[in-house]
N, C-alpha and C positions, 0 to 999 in steps of 0.2 A: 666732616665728622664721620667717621666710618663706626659700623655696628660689626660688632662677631659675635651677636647672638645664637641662642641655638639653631633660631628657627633659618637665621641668614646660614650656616652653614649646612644645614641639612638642603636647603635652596641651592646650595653651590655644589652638591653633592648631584643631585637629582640633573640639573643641567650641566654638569660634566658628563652625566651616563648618558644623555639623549643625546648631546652633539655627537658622543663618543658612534653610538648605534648612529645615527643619520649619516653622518659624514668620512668620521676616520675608518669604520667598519668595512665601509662600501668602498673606500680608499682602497683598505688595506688588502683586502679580497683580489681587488686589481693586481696588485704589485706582489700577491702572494701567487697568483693564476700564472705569474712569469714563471717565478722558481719550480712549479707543476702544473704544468697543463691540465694533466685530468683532475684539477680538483672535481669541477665539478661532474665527474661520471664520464663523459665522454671520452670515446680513444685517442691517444695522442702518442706517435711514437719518437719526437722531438722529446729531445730534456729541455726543461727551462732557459739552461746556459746555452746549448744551440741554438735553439729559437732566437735567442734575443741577438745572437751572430747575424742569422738570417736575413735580419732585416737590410742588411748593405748588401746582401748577393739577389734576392729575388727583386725582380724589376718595377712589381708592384708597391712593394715597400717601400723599397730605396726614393722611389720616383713621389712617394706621399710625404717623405721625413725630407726629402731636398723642396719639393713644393713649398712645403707649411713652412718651411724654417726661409728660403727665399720670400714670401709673401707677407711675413712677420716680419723678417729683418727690413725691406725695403717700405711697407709699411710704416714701421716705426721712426724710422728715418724722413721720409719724407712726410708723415702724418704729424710729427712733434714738430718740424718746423715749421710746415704749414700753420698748423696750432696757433705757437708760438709768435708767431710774426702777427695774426692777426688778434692774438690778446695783447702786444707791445700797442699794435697801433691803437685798437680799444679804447687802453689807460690813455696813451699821450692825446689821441686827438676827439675830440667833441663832434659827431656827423651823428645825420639823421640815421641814418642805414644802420647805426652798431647794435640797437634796439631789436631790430630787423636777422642781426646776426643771432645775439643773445637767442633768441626764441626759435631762429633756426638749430640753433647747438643742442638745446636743452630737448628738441623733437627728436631729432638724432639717434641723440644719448638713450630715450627711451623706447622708438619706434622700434621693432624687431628688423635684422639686418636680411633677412629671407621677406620682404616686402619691397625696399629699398631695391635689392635686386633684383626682386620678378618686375618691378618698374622699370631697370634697365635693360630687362630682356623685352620687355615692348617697343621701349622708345629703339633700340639700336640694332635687334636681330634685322636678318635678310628682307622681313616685308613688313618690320619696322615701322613707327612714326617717322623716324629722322631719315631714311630713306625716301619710303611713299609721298611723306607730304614738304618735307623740308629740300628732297634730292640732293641727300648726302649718300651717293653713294657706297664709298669708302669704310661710315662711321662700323659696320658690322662688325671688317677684319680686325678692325682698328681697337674698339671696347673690348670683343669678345678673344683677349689677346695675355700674356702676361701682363705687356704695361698699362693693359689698358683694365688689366681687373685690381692690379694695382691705384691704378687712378679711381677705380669707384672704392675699392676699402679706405684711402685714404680722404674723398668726400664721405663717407660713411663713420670712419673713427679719429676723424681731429679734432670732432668736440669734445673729447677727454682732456687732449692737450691745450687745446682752446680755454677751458673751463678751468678747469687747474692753475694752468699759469697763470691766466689772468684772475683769478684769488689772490695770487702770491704777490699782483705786482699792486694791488688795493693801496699798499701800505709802503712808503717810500722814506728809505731813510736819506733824509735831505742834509744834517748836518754832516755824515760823509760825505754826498753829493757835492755837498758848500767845498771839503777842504779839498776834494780832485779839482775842485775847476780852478780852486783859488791857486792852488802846483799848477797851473798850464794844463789842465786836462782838457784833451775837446770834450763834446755830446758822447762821441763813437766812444772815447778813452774813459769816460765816467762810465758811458752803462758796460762796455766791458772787464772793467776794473771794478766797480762798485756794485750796479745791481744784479749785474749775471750771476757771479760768486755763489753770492747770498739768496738765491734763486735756481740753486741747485736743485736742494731736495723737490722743490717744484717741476723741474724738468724731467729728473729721473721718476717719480710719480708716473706723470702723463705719457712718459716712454715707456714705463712698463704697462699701465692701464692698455696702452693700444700696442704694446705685442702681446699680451695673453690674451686681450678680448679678439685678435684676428686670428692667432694661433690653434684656439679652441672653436674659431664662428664655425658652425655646420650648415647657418643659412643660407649665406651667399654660396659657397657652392652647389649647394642642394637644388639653388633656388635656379642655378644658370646650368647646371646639368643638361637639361632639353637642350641645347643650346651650344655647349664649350664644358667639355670635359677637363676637366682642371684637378686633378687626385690630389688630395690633403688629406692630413690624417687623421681628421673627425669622420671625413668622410668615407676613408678607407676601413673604421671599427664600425662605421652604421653597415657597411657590406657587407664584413666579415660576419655580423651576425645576420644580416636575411640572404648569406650563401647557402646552397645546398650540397656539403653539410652544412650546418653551423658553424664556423672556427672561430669557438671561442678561446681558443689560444692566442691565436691571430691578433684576434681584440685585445687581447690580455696584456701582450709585447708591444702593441701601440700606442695603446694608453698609458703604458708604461714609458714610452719615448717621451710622450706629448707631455706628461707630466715630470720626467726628467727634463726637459728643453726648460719648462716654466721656472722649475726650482731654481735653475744656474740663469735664469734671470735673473730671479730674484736675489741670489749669491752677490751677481755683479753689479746688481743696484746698490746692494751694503757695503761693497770693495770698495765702489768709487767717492759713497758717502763717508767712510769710512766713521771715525770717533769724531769729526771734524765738530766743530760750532756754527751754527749759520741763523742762530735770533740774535733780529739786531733792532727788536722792539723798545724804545726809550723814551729820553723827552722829546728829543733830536728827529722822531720818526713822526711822520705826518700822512696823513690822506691823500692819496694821489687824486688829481682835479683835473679831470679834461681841459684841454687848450683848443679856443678854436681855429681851426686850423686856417692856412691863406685859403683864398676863393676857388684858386685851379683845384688846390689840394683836398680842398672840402668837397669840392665838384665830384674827382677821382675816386675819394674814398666813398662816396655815396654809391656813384655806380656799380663799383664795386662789391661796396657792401651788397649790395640790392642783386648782383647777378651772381653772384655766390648763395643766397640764401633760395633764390629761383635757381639751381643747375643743383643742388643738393637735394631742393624737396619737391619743387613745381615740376621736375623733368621724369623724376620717377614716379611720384605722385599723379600727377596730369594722366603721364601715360599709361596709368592705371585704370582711370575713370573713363580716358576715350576706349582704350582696349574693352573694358565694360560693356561699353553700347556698340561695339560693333558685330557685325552677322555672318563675319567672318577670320578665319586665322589670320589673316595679312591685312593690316590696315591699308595696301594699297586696293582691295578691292572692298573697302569700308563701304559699309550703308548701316544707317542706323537704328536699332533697333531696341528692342525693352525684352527679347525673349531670352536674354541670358538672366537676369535680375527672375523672371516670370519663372526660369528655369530652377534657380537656386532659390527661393523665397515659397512660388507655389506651387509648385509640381515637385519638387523634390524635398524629402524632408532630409534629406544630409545634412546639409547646412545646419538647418534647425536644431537636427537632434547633437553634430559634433559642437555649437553653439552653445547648446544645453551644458551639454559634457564639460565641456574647459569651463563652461561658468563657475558648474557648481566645483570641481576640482580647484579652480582658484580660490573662491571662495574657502572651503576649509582648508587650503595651504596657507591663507592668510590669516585665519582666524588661530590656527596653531602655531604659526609662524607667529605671528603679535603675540599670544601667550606665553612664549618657549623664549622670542627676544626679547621681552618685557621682562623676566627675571636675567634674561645673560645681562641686560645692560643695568638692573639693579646690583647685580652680583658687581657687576667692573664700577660702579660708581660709589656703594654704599657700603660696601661689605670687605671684611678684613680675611676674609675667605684663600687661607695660603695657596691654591692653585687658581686663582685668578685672571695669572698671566697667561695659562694653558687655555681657558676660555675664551681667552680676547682670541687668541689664537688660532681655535678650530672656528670660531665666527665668522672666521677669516679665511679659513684652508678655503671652504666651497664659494667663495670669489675668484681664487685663484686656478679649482680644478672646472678645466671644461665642464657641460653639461652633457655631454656624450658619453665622459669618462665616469662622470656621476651616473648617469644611466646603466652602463656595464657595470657597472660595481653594484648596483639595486640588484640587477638580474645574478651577476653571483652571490650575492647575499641571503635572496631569498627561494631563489629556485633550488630548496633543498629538501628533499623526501622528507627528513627528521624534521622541519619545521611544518610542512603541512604535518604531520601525525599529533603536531603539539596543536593543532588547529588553528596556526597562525598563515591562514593561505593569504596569500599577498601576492606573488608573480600571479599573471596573468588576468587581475584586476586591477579597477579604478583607483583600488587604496593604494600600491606601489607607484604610483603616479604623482599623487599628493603630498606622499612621505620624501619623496625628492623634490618635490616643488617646495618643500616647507624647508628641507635642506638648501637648495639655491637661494631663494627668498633671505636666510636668516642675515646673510651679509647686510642686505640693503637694510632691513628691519634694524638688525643693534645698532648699523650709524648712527640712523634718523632718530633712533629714540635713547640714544648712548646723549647726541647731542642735546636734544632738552632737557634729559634730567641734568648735564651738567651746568642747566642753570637755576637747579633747584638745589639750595644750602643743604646740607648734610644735619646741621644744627635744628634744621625743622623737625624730621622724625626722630634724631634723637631725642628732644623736649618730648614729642608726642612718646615713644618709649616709656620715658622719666616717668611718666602721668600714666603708666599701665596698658598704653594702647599695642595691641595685640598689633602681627605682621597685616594681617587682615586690616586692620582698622589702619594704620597710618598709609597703606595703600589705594583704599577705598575714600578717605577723607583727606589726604594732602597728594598721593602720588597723581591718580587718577584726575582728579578735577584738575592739575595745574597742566596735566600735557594731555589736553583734550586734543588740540588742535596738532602736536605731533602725531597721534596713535592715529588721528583719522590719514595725516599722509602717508603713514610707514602701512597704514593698512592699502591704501588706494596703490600706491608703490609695488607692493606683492602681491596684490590684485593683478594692476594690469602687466607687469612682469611674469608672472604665472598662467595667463593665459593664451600670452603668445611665446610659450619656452618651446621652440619648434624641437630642441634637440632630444627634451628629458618624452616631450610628447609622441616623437618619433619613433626612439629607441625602448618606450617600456608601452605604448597602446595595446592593449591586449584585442585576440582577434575577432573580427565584427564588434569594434568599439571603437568609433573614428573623433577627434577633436577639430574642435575650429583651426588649429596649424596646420594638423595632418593633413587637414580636407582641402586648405589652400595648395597646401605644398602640392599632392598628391598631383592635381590639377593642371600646375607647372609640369609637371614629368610627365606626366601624356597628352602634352602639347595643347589644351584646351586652355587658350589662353584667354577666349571671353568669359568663358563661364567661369574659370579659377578668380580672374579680375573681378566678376560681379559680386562674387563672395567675399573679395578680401574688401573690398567697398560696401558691403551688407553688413560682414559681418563686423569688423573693424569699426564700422562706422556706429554701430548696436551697443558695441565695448564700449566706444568712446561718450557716448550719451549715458551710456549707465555710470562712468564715472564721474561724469559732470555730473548729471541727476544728485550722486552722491554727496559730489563734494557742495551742492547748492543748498540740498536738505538738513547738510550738516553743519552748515555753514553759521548760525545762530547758536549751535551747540556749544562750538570749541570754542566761541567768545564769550560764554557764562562761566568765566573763571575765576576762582579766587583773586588774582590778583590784579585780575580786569575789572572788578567787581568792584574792588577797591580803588581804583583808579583815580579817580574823582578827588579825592580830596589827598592827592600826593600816595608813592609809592609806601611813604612807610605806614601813613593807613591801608594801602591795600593789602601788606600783608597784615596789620594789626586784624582786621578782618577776614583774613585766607584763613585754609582748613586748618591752620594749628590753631587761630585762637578758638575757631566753633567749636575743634575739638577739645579742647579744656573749657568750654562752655558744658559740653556737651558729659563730660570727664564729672566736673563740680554739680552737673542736672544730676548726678545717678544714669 
């Protein structure tokens, strides 16, 4: 039941002009800074259309747009089948280890990829763990190489494709399955013929999740810079602007690639889906059931499992903690020690204070972010609001634009004389920080909470409506209490999302104002690798307990729900109980 009340579309109004300012503005600013370089004030004697020529004759460009688009392409390729292959075996086969996988994948997916990496640059540089103590000579050349920074993106982003497919393969249509085998189809001939097909939109999904999330990462290279200069073109717009001069031209025509590259992804993900059909949900369709596999094979897929989820997260991980305690650069000349922790904890207040900083910055990118998705995902569920689809839309754009390119787009948007004179100073403080956190954030936010209200009937606030209740009141008394338990994960989501966004933290910190990213990253780049480890073990480890702490405090809250309340004596007393009937209790009280 959809409402087009006044007040829903004045709601549709108001979140059309904020996604518009967050996201398309700052877009737009980028891809306006091609066509003029001097928007913003500085001299530039390129035109636009040259500029954007340039980029295939100067050696620095050329060599950042063949990188990224190499490191993407081969990426994706080998990261989706990777994926792939091991969400097939998942479904079909029952082993201990896929448990083991699942909870690796989902670490992955959220751990920042500038951590993951400064873990490979301990375990694998020159005086390394896997040299000093393993005498792997070789491993240095070998990681810190194209195929070998290829080989850690694609352990870093196959849980996209992992995740994904194996959703899609949940659900198996068995009465096709029944009439391929019953034709002479082999196993091979069924899932090529029957479940891949239909398992399209699935694959191209998790193909493009992990070429835009590698195409856009700023971490891993940032993070192995000390180390293997590797030029991308996240990384080439963070230079461009701490060059001296500035060139924010530069920046302007790269983020303009980078976000050209993304779109004709996204083009050829719609070419190859095209109008086609591929639900084949019916009576016919069944729940896929693990089989347990023979003895060897159950043997295989364990160790497996088990040395995949150790070479993912124990290898970079591990190598972070020993890097930690050691008293020197090179773990071959290790002795152990507590004065890097002693360093970052009580003698230096950096840590502390950039701790502070990303706290509280996440903290109200979340709490705005939850308020600003909370009506986009009312608008897309509830509301008969004719631009609706342009909402889903921009929810959408800043998942798909890097956070570097978000970054540059803040810094032209606000770095403008006429905007300080209106007193709206923003560059070069904490609030341009937030305002793009809450930007980035907003994707993850409408999913999580787009998904639970689609399990809440439309028919409920309409009644409550019917009976006088105000937008207020059917929000506060049915919206609210039934997705207690979503708003606290969409909130813990852009929490811990927001406080490790190394890219948007990088490109907009204003000066003498350092964040928990910053301050790890920083650390990596002048080759201080115990003390940068201590911190990301400090501080990380500080993050990770405050959102547990939360999620355990909160944990009694989101199960005082309406229709858990109700529970007890059958679901249709729980809602007969839920917020709509208190509130026509409440309605007939006066």
């Amino acid at each position: 039941m959809r409402h087009s009340g006044r007040s829903e579309g004045a709601i549709g109004w108001i979140v059309l002009s904020v996604l518009t300012v967050l996201i398309i503005l700052p877009l737009g600013t980028v891809l306006l800074q091609v066509v003029k370089p001097g928007l913003l004030g500085e001299s530039a004697k390129d035109t636009g259309a040259s500029l954007l020529l340039e980029v295939f004759t100067r050696p620095l460009w050329s060599r950042a747009l063949k990188n990224s688009l190499l490191l993407g392409l081969c990426t994706t390729f080998f990261g989706t089948i990777f994926g792939a292959l091991l969400a097939n075996l998942r479904i079909k086969w029952e082993f201990k280890a896929g448990k083991l996988l699942d909870i690796a994948a989902w670490i992955l997916m959220i751990m920042p990829s500038f951590i993951i990496a400064q873990g490979w640059v301990y375990f694998a540089s020159g005086n390394g763990v896997a040299r000093a103590w393993l005498g792997w000579d070789g491993i240095s050349s070998l990681v810190f190489s194209f195929p070998g920074l290829v080989f850690i993106m694609v352990l870093n982003k196959f849980p996209f494709a992992y995740v994904t497919i194996k959703s899609a393969l949940e659900w198996k249509p068995k009465r096709l399955s029944y009439a391929a085998r019953v034709n002479g189809a082999t196993a091979w001939e069924e899932w090529k013929t029957v479940q891949a097909p239909l398992c399209i939109p699935a694959y191209c999904s998790a193909a493009i999740l992990i070429f835009m999330d590698t195409i856009g990462d700023f971490g891993l290279p940032s993070a192995i810079s000390g180390v293997y200069r590797f030029q991308t073109l996240p990384y080439a717009i963070y230079q461009a602007l701490y060059s001296s001069p500035i060139r924010f031209d530069m920046a302007g025509v790269l983020s303009f690639y980078l976000v050209l590259i993304i779109i004709a992804a996204m083009v050829l993900q719609y070419l190859i889906m095209g109008r086609k059909r591929f639900d084949f949900m019916d009576t016919g369709t069944v729940q896929a059931v693990p089989e347990r596999p023979p003895r060897a094979a159950g043997v295989l897929l364990n160790i497996t499992g088990t040395f995949l989820a150790f070479l993912t997260l124990c290898v970079p991980i591990g190598s972070t903690v020993i890097m930690s305690f050691s008293d020197s650069i090179s773990v071959a000349n290790f002795g152990f020690t507590l004065e890097n922790y002693k360093n970052v904890i009580l003698e230096s207040g950096d840590l502390l204070k950039g701790l502070e900083h990303s706290l509280g910055i996440a903290a109200a990118a979340a709490v705005l972010g939850l308020l600003l998705g909370f009506f986009v995902s009312y608008v897309m569920n509830y509301s008969d609001f004719a631009l609706k689809r342009v909402i889903d839309v921009l929810s959408l754009v800043a998942l798909a634009v890097p956070g570097v390119v978000l970054g540059i787009g803040y810094i032209f948007v606000w770095n403008q004389r006429w905007i300080e004179n209106l007193g709206l100073q923003m560059y070069g403080t904490p609030k341009i920080i937030v305002l793009a956190s809450v930007a980035a954030a907003i994707p993850v936010i409408t999913r999580v909470l787009t998904g639970g209200m689609a399990k809440i009937p439309g028919q409920m606030l309409f009644a409550a409506r019917l009976q006088g209740a105000g937008l207020s009141m059917r929000v506060r008394t049915i919206l609210l209490p039934l997705l207690k338990a979503t708003i606290v994960s969409a909130f813990l989501s852009a929490f811990g999302g927001s406080v490790f966004n190394l890219a948007i933290n990088t490109v907009l910190y204003p000066p003498n104002y350092t964040t928990l990213s910053v301050y790890i990253s920083k650390g990596v780049e002048n080759l201080e690798f115990g003390y940068s480890a201590a911190a990301t073990i400090a501080g990380g480890g500080i993050v990770v307990l405050l959102i547990l702490l939360a999620e355990c405090l909160t944990r009694g809250w989101k199960r005082s729900n309406g229709l858990e309340n109700g529970s007890e004596n059958g679901p249709e007393n729980g809602l007969e109980n839920g917020p709509e009937n208190r509130l026509e209790n409440r309605l007939e009280n006066g």
